[in-house]
Structures are given as structure tokens and as C-alpha cells.
PQR file with spaces between the fields and no chain letter, atoms N, CA, C, O and H, PARSE charges and radii, in Angstrom:
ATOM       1  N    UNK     1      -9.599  -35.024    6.192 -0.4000 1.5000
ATOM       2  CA   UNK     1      -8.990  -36.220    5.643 -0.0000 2.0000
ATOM       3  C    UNK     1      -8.979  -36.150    4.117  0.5500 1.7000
ATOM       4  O    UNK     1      -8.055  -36.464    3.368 -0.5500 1.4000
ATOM       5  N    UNK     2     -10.305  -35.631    3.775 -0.4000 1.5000
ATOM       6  CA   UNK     2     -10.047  -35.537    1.998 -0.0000 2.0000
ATOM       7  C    UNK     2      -9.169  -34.559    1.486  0.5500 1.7000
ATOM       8  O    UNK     2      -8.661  -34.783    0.387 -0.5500 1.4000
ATOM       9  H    UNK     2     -11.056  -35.376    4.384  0.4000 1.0000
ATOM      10  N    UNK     3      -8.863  -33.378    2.163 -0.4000 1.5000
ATOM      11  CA   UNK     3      -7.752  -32.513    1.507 -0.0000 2.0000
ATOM      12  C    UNK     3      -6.639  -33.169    1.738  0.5500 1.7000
ATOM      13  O    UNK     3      -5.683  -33.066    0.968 -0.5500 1.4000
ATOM      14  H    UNK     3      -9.276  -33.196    3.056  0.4000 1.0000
ATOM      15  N    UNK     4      -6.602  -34.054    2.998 -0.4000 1.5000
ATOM      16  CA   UNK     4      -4.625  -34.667    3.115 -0.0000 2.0000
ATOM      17  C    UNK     4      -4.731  -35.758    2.008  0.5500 1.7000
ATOM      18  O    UNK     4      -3.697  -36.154    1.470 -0.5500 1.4000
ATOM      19  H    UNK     4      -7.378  -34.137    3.624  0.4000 1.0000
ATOM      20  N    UNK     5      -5.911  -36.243    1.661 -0.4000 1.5000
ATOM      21  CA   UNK     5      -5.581  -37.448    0.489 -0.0000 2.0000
ATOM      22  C    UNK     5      -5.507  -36.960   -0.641  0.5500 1.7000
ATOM      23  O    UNK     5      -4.930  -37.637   -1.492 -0.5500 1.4000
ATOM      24  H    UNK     5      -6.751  -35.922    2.098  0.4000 1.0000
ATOM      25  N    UNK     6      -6.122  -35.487   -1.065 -0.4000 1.5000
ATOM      26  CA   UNK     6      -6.111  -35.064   -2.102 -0.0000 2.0000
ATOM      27  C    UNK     6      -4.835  -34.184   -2.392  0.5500 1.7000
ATOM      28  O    UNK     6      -4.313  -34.228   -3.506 -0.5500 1.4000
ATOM      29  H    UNK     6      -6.590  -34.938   -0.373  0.4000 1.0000
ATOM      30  N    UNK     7      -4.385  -33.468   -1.493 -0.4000 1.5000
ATOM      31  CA   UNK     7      -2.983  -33.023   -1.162 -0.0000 2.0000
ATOM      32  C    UNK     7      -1.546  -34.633   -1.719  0.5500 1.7000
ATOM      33  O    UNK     7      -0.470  -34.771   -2.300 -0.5500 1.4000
ATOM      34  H    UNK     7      -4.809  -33.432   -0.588  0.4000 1.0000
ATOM      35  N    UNK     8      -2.142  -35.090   -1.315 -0.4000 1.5000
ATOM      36  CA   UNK     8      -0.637  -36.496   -1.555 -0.0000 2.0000
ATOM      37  C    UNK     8      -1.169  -36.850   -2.467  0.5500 1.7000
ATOM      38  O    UNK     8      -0.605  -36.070   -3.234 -0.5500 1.4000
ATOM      39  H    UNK     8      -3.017  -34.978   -0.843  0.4000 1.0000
ATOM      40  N    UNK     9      -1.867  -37.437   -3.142 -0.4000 1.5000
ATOM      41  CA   UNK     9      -2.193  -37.954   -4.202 -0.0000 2.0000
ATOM      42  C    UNK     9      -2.199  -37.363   -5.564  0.5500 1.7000
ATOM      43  O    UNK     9      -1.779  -37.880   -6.599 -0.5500 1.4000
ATOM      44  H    UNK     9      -2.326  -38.070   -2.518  0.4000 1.0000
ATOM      45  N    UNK    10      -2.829  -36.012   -5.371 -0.4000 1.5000
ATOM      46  CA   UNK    10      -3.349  -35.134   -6.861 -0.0000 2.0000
ATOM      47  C    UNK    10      -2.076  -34.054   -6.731  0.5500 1.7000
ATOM      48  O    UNK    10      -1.578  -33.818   -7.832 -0.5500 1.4000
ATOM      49  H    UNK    10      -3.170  -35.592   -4.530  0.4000 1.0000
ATOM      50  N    UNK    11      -1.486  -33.393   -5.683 -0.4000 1.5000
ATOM      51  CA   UNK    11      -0.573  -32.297   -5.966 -0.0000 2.0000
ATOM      52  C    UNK    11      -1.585  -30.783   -6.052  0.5500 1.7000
ATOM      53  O    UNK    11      -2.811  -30.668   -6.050 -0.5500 1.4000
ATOM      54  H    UNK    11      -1.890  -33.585   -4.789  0.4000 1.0000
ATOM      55  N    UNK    12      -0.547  -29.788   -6.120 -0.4000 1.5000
ATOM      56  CA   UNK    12      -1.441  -28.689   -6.359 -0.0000 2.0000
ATOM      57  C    UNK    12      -1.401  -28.308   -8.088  0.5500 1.7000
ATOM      58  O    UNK    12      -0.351  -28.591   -8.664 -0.5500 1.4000
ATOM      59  H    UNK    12       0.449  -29.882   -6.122  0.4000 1.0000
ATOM      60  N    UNK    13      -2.528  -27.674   -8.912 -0.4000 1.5000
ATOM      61  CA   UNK    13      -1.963  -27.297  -10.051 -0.0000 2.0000
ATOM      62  C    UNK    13      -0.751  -26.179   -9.466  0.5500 1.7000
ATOM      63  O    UNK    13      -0.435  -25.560   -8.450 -0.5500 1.4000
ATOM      64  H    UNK    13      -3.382  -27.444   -8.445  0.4000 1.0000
ATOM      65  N    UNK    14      -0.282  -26.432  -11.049 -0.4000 1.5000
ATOM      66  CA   UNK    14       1.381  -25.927  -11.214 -0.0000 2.0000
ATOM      67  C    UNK    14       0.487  -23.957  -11.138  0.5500 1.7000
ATOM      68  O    UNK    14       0.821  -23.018  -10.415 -0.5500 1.4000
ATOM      69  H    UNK    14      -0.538  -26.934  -11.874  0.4000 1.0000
ATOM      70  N    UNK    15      -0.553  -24.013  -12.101 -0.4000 1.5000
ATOM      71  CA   UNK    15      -0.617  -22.482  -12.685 -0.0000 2.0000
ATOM      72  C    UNK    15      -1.756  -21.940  -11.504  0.5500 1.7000
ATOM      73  O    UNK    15      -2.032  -20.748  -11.369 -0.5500 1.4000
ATOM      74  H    UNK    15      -0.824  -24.776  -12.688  0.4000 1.0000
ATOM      75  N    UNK    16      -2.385  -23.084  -10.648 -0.4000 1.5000
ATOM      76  CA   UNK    16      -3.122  -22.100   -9.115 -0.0000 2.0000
ATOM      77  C    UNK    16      -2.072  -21.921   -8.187  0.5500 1.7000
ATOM      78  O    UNK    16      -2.324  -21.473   -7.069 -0.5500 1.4000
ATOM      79  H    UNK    16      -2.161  -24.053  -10.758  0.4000 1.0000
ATOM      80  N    UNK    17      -0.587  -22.308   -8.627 -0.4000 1.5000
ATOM      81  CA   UNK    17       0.488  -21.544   -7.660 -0.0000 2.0000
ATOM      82  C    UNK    17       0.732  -20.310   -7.879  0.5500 1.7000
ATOM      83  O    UNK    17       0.703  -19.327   -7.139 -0.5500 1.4000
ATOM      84  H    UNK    17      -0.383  -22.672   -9.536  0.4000 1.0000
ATOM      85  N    UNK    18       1.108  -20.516   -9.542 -0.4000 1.5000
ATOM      86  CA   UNK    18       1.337  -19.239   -9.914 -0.0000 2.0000
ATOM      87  C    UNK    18       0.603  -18.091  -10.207  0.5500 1.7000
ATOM      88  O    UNK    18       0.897  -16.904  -10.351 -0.5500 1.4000
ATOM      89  H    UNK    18       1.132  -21.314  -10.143  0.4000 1.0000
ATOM      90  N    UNK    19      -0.548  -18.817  -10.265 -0.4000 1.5000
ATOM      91  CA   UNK    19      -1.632  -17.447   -9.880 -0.0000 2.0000
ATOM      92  C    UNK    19      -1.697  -16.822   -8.654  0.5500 1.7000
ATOM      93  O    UNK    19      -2.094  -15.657   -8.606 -0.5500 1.4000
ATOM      94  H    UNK    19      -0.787  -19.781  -10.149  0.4000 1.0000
ATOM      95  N    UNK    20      -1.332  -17.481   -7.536 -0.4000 1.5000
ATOM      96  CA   UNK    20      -1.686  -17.203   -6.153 -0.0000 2.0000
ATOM      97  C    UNK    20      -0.198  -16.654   -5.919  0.5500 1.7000
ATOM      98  O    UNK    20      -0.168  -16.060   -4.842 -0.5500 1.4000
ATOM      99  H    UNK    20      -1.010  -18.427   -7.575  0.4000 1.0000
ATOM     100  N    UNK    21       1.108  -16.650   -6.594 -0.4000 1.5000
ATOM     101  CA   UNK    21       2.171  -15.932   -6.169 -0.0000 2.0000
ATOM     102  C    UNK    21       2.200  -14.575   -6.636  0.5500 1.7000
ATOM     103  O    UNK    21       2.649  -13.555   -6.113 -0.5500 1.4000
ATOM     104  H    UNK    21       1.084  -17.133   -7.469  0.4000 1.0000
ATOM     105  N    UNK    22       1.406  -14.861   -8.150 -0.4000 1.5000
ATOM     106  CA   UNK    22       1.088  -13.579   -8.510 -0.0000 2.0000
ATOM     107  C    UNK    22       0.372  -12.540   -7.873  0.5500 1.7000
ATOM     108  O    UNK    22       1.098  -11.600   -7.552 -0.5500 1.4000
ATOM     109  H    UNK    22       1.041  -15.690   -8.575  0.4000 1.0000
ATOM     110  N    UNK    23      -0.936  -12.400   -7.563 -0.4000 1.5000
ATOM     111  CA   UNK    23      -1.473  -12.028   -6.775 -0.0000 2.0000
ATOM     112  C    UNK    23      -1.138  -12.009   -5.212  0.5500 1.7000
ATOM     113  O    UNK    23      -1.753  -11.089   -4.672 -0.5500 1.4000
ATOM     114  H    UNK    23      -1.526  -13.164   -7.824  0.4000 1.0000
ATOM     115  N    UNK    24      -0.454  -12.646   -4.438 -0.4000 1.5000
ATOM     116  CA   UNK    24       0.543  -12.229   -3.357 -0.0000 2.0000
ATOM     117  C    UNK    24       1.281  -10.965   -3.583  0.5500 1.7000
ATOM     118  O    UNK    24       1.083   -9.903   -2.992 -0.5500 1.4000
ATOM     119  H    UNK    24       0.045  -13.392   -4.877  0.4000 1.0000
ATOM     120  N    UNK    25       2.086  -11.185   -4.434 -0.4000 1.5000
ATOM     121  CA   UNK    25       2.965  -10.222   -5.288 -0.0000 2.0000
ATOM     122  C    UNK    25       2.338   -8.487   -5.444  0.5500 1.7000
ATOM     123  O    UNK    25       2.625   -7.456   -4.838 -0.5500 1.4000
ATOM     124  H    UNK    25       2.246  -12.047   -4.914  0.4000 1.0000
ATOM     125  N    UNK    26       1.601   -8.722   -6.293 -0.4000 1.5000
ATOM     126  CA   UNK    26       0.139   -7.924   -6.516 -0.0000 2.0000
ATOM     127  C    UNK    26       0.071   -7.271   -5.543  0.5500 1.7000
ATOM     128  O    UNK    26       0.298   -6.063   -5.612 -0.5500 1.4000
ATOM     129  H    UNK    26       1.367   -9.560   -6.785  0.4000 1.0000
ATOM     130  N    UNK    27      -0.275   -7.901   -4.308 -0.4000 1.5000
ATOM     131  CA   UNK    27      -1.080   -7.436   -2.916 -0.0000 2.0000
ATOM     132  C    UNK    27      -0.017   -6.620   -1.758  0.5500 1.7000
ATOM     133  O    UNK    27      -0.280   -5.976   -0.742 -0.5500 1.4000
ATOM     134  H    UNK    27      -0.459   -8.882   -4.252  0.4000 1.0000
ATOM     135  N    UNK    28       1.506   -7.033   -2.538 -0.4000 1.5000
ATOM     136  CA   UNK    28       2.504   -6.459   -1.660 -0.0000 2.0000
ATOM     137  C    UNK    28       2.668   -5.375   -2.127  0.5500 1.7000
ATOM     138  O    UNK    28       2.790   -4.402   -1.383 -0.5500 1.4000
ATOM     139  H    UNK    28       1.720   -7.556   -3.363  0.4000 1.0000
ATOM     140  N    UNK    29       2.730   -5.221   -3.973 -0.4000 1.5000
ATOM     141  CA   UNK    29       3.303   -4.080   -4.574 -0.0000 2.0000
ATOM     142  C    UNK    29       2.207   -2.535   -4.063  0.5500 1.7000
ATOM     143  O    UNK    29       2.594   -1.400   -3.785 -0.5500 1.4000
ATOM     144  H    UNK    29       2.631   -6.011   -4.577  0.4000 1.0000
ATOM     145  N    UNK    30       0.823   -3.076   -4.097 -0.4000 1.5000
ATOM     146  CA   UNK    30       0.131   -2.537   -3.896 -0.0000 2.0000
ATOM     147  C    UNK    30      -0.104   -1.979   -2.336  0.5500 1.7000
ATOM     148  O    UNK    30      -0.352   -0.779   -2.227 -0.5500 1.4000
ATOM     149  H    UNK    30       0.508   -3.998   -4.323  0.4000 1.0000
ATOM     150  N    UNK    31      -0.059   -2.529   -1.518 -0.4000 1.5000
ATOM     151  CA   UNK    31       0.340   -2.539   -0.006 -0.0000 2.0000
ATOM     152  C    UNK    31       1.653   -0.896    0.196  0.5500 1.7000
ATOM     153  O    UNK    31       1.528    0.110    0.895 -0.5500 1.4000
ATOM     154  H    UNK    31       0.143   -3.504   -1.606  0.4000 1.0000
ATOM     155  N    UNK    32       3.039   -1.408   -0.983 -0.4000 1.5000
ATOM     156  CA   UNK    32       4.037   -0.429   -0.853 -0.0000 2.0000
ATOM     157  C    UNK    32       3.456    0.914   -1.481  0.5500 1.7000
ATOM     158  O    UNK    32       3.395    2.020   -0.944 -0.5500 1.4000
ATOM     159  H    UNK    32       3.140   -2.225   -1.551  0.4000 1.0000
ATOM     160  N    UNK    33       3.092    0.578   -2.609 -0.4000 1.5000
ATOM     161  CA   UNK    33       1.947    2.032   -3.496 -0.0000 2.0000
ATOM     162  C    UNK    33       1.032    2.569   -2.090  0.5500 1.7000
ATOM     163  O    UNK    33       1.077    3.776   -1.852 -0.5500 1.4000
ATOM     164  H    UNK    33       3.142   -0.320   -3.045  0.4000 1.0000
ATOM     165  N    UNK    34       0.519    2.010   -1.513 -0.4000 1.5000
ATOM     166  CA   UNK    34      -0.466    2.640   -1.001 -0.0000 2.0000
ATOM     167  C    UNK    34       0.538    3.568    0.707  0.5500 1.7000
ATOM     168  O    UNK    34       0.375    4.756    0.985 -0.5500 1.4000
ATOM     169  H    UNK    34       0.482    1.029   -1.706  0.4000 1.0000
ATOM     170  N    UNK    35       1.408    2.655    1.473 -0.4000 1.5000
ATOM     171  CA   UNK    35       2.986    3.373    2.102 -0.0000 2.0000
ATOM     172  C    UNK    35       3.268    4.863    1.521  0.5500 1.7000
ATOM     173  O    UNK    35       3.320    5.893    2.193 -0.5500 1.4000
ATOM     174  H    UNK    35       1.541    1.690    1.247  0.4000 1.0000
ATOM     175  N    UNK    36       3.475    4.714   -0.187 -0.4000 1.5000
ATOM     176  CA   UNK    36       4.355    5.842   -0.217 -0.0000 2.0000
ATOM     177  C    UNK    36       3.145    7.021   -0.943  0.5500 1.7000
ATOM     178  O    UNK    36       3.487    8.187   -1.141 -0.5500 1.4000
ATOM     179  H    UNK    36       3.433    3.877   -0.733  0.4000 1.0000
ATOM     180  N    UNK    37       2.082    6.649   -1.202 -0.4000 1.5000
ATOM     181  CA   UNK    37       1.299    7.660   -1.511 -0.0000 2.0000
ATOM     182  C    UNK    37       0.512    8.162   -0.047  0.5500 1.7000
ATOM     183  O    UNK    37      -0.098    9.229    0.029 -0.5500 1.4000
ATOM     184  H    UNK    37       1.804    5.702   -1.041  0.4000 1.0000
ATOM     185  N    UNK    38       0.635    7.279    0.984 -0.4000 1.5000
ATOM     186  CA   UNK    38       0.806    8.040    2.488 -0.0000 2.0000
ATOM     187  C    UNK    38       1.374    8.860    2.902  0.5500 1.7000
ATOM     188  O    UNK    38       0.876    9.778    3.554 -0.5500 1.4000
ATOM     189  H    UNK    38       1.131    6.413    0.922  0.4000 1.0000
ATOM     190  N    UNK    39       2.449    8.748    2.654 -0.4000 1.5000
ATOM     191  CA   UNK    39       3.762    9.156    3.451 -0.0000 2.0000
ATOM     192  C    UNK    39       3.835   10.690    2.358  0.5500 1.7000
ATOM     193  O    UNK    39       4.281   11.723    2.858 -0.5500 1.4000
ATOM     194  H    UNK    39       2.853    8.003    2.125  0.4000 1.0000
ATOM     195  N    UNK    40       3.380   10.682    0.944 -0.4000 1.5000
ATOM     196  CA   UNK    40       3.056   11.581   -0.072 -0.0000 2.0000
ATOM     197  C    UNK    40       1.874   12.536    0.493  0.5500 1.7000
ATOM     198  O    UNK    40       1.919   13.764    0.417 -0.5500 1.4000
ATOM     199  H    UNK    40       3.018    9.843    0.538  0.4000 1.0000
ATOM     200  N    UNK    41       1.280   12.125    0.815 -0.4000 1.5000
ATOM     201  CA   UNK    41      -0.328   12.994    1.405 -0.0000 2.0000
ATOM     202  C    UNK    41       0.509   13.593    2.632  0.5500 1.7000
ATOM     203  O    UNK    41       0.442   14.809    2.814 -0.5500 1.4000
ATOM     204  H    UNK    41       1.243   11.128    0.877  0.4000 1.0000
ATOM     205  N    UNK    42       1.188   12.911    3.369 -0.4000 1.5000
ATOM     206  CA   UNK    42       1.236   13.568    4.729 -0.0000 2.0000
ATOM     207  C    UNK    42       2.156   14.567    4.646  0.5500 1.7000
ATOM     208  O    UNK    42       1.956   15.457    5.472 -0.5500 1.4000
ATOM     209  H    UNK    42       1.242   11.924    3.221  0.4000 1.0000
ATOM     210  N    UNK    43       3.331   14.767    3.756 -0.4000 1.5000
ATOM     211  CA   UNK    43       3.676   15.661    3.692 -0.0000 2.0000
ATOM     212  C    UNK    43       3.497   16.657    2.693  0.5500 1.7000
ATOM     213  O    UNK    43       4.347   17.547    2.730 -0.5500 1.4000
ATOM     214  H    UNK    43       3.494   14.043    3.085  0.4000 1.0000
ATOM     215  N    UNK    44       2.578   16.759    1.760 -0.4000 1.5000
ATOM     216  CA   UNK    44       1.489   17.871    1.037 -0.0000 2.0000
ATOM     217  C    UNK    44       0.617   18.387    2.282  0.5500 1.7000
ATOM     218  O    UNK    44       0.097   19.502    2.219 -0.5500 1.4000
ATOM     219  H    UNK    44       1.888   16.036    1.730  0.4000 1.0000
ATOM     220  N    UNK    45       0.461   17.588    3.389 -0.4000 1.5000
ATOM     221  CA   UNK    45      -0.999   18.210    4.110 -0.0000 2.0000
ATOM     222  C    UNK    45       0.094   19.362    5.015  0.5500 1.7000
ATOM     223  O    UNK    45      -0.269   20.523    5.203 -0.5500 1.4000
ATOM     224  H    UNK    45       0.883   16.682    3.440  0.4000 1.0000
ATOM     225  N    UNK    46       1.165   18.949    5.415 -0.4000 1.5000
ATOM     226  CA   UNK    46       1.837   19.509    6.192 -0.0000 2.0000
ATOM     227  C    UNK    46       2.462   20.864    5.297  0.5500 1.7000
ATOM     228  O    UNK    46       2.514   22.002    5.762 -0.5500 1.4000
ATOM     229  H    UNK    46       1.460   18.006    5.263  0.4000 1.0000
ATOM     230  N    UNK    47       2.836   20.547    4.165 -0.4000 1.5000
ATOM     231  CA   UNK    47       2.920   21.859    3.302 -0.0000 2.0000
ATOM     232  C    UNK    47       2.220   23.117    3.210  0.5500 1.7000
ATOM     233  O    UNK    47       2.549   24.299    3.304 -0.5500 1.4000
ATOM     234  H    UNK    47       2.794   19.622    3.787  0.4000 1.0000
ATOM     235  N    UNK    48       1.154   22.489    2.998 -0.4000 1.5000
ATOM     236  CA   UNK    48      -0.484   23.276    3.090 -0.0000 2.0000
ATOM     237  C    UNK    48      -0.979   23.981    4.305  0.5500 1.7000
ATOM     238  O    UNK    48      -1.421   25.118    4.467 -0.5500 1.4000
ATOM     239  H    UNK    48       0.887   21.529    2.922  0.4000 1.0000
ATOM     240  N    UNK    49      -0.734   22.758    5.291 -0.4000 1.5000
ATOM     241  CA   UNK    49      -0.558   23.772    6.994 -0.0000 2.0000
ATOM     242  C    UNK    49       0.151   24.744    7.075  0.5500 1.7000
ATOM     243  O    UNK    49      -0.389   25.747    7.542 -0.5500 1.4000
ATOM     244  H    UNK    49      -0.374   21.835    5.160  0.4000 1.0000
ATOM     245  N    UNK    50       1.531   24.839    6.689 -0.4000 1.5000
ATOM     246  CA   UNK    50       2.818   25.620    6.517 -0.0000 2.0000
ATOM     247  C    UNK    50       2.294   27.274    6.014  0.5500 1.7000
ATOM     248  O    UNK    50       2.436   28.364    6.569 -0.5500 1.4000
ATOM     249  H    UNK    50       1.970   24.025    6.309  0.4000 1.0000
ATOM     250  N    UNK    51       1.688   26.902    4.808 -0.4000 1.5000
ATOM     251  CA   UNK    51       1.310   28.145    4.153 -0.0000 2.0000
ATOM     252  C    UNK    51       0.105   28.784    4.451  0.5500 1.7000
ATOM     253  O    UNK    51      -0.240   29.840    3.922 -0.5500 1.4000
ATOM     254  H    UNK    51       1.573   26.016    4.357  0.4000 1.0000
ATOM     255  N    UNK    52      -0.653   28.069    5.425 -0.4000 1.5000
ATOM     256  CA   UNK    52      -1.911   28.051    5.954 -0.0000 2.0000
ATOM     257  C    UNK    52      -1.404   29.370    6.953  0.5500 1.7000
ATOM     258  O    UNK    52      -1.757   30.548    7.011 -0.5500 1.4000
ATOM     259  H    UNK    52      -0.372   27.211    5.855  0.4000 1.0000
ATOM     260  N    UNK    53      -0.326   28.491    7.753 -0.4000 1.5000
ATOM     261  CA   UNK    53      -0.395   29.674    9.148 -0.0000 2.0000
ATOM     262  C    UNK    53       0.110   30.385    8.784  0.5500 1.7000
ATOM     263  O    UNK    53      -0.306   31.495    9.115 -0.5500 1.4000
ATOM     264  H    UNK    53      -0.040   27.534    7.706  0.4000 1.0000
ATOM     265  N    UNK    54       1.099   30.369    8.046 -0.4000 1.5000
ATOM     266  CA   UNK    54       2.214   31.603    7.304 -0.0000 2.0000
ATOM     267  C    UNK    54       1.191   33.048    6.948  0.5500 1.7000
ATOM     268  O    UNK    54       1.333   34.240    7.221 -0.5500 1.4000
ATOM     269  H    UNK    54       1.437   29.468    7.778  0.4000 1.0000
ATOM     270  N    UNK    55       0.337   32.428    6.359 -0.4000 1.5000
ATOM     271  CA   UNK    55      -0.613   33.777    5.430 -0.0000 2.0000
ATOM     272  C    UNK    55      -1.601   34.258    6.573  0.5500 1.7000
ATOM     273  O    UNK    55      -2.194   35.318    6.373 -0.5500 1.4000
ATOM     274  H    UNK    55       0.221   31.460    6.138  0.4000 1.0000
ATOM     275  N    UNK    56      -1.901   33.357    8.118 -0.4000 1.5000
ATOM     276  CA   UNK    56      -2.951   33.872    9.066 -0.0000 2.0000
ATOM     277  C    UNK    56      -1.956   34.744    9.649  0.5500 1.7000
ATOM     278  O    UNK    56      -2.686   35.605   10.141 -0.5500 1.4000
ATOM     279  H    UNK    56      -1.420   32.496    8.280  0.4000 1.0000
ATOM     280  N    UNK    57      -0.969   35.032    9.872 -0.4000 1.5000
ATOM     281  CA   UNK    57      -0.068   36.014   10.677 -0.0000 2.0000
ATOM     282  C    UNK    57      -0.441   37.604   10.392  0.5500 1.7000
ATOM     283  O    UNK    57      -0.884   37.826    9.266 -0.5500 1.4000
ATOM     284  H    UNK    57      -0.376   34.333    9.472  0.4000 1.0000
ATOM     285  N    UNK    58      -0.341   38.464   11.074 -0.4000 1.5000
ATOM     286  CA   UNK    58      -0.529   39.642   10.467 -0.0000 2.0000
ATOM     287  C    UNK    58       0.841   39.843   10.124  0.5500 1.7000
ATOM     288  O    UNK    58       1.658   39.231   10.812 -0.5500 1.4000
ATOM     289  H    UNK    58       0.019   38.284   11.989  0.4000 1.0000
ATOM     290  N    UNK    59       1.387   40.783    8.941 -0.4000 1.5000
ATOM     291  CA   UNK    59       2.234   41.548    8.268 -0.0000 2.0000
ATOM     292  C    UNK    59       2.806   42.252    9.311  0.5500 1.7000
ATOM     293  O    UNK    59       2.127   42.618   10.270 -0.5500 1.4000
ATOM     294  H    UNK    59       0.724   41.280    8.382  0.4000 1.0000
ATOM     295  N    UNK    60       4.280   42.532    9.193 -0.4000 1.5000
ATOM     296  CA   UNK    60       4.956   43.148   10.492 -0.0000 2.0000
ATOM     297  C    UNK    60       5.082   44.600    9.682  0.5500 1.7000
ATOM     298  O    UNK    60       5.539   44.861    8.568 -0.5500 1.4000
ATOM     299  H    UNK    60       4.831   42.234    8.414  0.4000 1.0000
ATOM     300  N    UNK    61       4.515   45.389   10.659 -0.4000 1.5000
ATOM     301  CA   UNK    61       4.524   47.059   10.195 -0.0000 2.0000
ATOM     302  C    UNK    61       5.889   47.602    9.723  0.5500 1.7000
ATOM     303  O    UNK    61       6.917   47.361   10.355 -0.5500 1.4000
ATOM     304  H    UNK    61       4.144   45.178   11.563  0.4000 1.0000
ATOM     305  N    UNK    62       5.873   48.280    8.686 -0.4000 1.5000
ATOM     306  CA   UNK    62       7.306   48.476    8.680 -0.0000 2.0000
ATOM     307  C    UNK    62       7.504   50.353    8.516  0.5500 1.7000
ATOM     308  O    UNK    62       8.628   50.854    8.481 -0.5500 1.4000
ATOM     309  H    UNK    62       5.038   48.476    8.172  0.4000 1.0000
């Protein structure tokens, strides 16, 4: 009951919105940074596999 009276009566501050959109914001950009430095690792690891098995092969006699 005291947050719905304090909600209608007082409002929210203007700048704990905009702090809290900021930091939303923040939490998404960071969310996508952390996506593409995934998606970055997974294909370095797969690179690394690549050259991994490449070099375990024996040399074809020639």
C-alpha cells in the first residue's frame, strides 16, 4: 500500500529513470560484446583445431 501511495503521489525521480535506462542499456551493450567475443573464441578455437590435425597427419611420401 505504501509504494501505490508513494507511486501516485511522489512520482519516480526523473534522473533514477535515467540512470536505470542507462544501465539497462549498459547491460544489453554488454550482453552483445560478450555474443560476439563468443562467437570470436569459437571460431579461433576451431582454427587452432584445423592446424592442430593438419600438422598430426603424417607427410605423404613422395
Amino acid at each position: 500500500m505504501a509504494k501505490a501511495l508513494f507511486g501516485h503521489v511522489g512520482g519516480s525521480d526523473p534522473r533514477m529513470v535515467s540512470e536505470m535506462r542507462r544501465l539497462q542499456q549498459r547491460v544489453r551493450d554488454l550482453e552483445d560484446e560478450i555474443s560476439r567475443l563468443q562467437a570470436q573464441n569459437d571460431q579461433l578455437s576451431m582454427a587452432v583445431s584445423d592446424v592442430a590435425s593438419a600438422t598430426d597427419r603424417e607427410p605423404a611420401l613422395a
